[in-house]
VMD Tcl script that draws the C-alpha trace (Angstrom):
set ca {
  {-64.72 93.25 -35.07}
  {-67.22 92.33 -37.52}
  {-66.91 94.14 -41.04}
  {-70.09 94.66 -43.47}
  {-69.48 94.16 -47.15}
  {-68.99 96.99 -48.52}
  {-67.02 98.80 -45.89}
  {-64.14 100.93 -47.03}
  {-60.72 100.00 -45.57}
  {-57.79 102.28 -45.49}
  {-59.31 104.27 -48.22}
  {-58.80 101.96 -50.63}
  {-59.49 98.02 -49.85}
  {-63.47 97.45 -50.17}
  {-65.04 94.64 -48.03}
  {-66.56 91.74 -49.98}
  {-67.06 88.87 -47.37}
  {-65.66 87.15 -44.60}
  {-63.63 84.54 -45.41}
  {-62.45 83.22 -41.92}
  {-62.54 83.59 -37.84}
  {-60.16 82.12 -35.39}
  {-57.84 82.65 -32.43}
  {-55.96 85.16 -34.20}
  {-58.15 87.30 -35.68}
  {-60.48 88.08 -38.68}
  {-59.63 87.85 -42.69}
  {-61.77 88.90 -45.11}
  {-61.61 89.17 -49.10}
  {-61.68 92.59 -50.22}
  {-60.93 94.77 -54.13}
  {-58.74 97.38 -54.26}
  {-60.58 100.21 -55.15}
  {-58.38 102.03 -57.74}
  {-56.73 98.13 -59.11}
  {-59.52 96.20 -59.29}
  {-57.37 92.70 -57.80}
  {-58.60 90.66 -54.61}
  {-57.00 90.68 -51.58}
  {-56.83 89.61 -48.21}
  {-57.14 91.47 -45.19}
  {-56.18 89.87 -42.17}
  {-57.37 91.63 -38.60}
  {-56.07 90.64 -34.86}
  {-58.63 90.38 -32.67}
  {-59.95 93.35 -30.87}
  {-59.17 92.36 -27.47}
  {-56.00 91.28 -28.79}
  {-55.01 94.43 -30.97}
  {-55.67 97.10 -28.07}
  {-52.64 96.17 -26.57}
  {-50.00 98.73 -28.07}
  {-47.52 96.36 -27.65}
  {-48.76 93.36 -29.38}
  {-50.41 95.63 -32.01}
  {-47.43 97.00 -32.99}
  {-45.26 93.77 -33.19}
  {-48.03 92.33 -35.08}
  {-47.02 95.16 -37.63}
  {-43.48 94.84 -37.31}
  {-43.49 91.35 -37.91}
  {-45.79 91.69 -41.16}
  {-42.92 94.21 -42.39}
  {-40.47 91.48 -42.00}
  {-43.10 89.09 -44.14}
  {-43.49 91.68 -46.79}
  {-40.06 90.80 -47.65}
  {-40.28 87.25 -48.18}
  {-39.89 86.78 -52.07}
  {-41.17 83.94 -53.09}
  {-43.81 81.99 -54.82}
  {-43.94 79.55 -51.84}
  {-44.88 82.18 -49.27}
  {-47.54 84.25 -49.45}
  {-47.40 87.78 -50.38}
  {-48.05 90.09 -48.00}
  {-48.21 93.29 -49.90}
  {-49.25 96.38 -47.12}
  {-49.37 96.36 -43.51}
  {-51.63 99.40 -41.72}
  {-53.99 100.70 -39.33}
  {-57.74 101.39 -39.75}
  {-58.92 104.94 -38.38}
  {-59.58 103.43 -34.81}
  {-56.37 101.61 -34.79}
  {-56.78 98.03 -35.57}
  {-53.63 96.86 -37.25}
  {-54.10 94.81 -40.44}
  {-52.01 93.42 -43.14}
  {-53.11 92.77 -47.08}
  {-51.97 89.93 -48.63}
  {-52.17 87.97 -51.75}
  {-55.84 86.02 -51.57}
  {-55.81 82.65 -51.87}
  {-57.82 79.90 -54.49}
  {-57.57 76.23 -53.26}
  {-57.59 74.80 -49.44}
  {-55.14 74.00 -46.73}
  {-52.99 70.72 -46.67}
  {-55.01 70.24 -43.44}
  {-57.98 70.02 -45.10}
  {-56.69 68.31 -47.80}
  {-55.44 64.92 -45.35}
  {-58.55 65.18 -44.07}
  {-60.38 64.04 -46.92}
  {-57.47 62.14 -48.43}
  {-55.03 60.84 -45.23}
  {-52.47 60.27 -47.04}
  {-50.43 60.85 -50.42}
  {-48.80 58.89 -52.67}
  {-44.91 58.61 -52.30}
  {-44.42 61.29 -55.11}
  {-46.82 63.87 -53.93}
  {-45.71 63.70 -50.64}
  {-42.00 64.58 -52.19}
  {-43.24 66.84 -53.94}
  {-44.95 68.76 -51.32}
  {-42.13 69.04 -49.61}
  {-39.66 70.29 -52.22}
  {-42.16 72.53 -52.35}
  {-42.20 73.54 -48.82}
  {-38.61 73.55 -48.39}
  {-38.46 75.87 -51.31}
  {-40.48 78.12 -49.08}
  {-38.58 77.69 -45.84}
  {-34.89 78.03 -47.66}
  {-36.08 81.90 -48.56}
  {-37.29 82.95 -45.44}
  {-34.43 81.58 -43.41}
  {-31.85 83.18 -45.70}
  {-33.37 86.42 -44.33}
  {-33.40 85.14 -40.51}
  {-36.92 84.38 -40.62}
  {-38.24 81.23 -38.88}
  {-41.89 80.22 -38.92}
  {-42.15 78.63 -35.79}
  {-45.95 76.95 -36.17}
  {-45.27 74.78 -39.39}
  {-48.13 73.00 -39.71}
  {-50.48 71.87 -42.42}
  {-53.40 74.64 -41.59}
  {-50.69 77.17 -42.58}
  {-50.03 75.43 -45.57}
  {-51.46 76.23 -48.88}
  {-52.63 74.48 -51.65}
  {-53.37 76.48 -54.34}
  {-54.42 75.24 -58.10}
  {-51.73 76.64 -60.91}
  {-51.25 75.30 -64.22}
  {-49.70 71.42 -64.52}
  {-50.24 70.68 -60.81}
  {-50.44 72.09 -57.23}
  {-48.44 75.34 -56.10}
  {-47.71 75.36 -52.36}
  {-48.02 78.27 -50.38}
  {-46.73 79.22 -46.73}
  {-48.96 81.33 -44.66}
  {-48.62 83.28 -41.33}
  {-45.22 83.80 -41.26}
  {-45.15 87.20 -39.33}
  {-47.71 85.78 -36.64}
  {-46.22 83.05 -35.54}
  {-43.05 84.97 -33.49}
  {-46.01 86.88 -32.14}
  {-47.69 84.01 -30.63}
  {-44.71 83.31 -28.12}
  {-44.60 86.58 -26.84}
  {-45.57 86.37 -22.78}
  {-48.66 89.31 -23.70}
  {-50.32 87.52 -26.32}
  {-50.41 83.95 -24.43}
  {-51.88 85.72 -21.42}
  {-54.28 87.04 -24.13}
  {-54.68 84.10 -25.49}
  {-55.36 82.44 -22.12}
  {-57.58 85.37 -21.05}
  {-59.47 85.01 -23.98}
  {-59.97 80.47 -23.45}
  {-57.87 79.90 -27.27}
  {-56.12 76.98 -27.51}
  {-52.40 77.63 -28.93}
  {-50.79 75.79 -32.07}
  {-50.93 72.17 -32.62}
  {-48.55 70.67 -30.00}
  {-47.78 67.64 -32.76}
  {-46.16 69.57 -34.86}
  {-43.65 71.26 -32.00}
  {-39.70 70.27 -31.23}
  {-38.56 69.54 -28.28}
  {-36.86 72.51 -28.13}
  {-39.40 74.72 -28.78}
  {-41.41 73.47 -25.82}
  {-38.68 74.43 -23.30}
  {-36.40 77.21 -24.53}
  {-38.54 78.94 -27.40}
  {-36.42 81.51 -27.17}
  {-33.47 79.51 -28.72}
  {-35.34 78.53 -31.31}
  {-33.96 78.20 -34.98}
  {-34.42 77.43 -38.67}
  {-33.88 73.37 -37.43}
  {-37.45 74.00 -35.76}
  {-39.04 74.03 -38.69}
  {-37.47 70.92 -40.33}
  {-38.76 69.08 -37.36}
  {-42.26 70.65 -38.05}
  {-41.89 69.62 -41.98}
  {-40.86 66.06 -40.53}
  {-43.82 65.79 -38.68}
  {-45.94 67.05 -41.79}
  {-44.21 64.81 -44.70}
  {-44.62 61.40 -42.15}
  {-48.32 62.09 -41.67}
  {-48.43 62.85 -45.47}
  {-46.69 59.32 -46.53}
  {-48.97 57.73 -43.51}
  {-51.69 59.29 -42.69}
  {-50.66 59.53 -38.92}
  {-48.42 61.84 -36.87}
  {-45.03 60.41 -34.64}
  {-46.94 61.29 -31.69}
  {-50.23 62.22 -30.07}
  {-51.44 64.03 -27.10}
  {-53.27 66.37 -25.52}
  {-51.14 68.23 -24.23}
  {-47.82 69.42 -25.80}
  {-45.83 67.79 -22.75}
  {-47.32 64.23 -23.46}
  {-46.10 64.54 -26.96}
  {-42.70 65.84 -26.14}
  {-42.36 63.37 -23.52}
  {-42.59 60.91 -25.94}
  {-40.74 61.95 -28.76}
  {-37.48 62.12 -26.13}
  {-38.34 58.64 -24.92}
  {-38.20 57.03 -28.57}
  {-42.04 56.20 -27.88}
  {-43.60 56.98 -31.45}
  {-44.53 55.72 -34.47}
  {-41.95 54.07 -36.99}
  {-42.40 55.35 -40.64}
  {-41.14 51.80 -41.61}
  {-43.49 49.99 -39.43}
  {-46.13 51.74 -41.26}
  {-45.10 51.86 -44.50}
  {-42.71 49.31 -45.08}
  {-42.92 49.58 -49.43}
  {-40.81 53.33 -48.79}
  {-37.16 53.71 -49.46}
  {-35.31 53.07 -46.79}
  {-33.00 56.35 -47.68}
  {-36.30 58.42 -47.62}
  {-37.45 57.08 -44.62}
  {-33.97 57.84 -42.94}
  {-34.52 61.05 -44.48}
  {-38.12 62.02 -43.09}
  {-36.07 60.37 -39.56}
  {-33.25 62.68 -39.35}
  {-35.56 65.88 -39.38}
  {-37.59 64.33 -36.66}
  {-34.43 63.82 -34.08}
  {-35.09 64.95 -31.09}
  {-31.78 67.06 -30.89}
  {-31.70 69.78 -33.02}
  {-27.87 69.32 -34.05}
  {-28.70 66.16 -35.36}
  {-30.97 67.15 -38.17}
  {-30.36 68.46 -41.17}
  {-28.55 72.15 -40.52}
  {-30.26 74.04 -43.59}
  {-33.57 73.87 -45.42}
  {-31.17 73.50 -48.72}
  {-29.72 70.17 -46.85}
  {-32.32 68.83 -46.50}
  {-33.70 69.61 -49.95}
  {-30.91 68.21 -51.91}
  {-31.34 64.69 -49.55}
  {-34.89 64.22 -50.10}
  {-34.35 65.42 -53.98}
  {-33.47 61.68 -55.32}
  {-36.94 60.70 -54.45}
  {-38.98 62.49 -56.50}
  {-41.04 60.99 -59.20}
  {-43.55 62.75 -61.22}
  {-43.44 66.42 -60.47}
  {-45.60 69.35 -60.70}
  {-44.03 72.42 -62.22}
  {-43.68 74.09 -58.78}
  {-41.81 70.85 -57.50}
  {-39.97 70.64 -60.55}
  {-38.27 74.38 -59.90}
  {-37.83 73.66 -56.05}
  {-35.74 70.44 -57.11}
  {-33.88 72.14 -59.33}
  {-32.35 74.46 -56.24}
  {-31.03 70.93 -55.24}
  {-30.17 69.94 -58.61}
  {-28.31 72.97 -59.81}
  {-24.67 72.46 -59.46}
  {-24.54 69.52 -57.68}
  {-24.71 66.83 -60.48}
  {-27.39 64.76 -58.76}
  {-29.57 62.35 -60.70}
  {-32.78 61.52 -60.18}
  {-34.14 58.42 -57.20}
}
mol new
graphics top color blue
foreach p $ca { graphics top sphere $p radius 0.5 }
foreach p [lrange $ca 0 end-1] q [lrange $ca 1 end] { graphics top cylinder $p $q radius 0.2 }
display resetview
């Protein structure tokens, strides 16, 4: 589905351009007519949203994302159907670029960037959890960098889409359709072979993946296929953080470790566990980090690394 500027949606969200095409689907920056504030309006795919199953998990899940409250998650603000019955969901739109494309052109980050990214991100992760909501497809496209005053704010997008991805329909979609799913780097054990069990501990392994490659510039593991990875990551065959950068902390390093064992029970149990052991390392802070180490802070008498 291709929308002209200038097309009405729902009565009340005017087309201004398209601001993206992929696997998923369509999003496109739009006004609201009577408000005057841009939005986002993300579409599934036509071949993909004329299955009444799919379409209507697709808008179940974007209920459940509408109630994430918090300023490291996007806002998702109304979820509905267009008069021919493509589902769609309206969210906050965005100013700034992905963490994915920011490695690109960067690699890496310093020590205290990369902390701060993922205070940031854990901030994000500790309020959807608390309402039994688990991203599943952590990864740094779905990461947000947006500009705010005194430093970065993080954002996590796709929330409600990425339970929706593991549903039998929409890989045979998928499949159908030749799209590649997810990034198989970012993936636990776990997830590969009993995705149904999955749990809040998936996505610590995901952030694990994201805040080594942020302090070095590489991933654990690569492959082509998420098997090779996995395969690896149970046989101990990947990259040391040490080896690679030997001037970190050891205690962040064992840190970044932990939420990258291959058994689930021996990570860190909570996104707020995790936040409050990787708190002592932060240096200089942007605002946003600032408040998301303060949830580790608070109460707990803990001084700064």
């Amino acid at each position: 589905m291709t929308l002209a500027p200038g097309t009405l949606i729902g009565g009340k969200y005017r087309v201004v351009r398209l601001v993206g095409d992929g696997g998923m689907g369509s999003v496109y920056e739009a006004r609201h007519e009577q408000l005057g504030i841009p939005v986002a309006l993300k579409f599934l795919r036509p071949d993909i949203a004329e299955r009444p199953g799919l379409a209507a998990r697709f808008l179940q899940e974007a209920r459940v994302s509408a109630t994430l409250q918090s300023p490291h998650v996007v806002r998702v603000s109304d979820v509905d159907t267009t008069a021919d019955g493509s589902p769609y969901l309206v969210m906050e739109l965005l100013a700034g670029e992905s963490l994915q494309s920011l490695l690109d052109h960067r690699r890496k980050l310093s020590k205290d960037e990369a902390v701060d990214f993922v205070l940031q991100i854990l901030a994000g992760l500790e309020a959807a959890h608390a309402l039994g909501v688990v991203h599943r497809d952590l990864k740094p496209d779905n990461v947000f960098v947006t500009p705010a005053s005194g430093g970065p704010l993080l954002k996590l997008i796709d929330f409600g889409i990425a339970k929706l991805r593991e549903s039998h329909e929409f890989k045979r979609e998928l499949t159908r359709a030749g799209v590649v799913m997810g990034t198989p780097e970012y993936m636990p054990p776990e997830q590969l072979y009993a995705a149904h069990e999955v749990d809040a501990r998936a996505d610590l392994y995901s952030l694990g993946v994201m805040a080594f490659e942020m302090l070095s510039g590489l991933r654990p593991a690569d492959g082509d296929e998420p098997e090779v990875i996995v395969g690896k990551v149970l046989r101990g065959e990947v990259r040391r953080l040490g080896t690679l950068e030997p001037s970190l902390p050891p205690e962040l390093i064992e840190v970044v470790e932990r939420a990258l064992h291959p058994d689930r029970d021996a990570r860190f149990a909570t996104a707020r566990e995790m936040l409050v052991a990787i708190a002592p390392f932060a240096g200089a802070l942007s605002p946003a980090g600032q408040v998301a180490r303060n949830l580790a802070v608070a109460g707990l008498g803990l001084g700064r690394g």
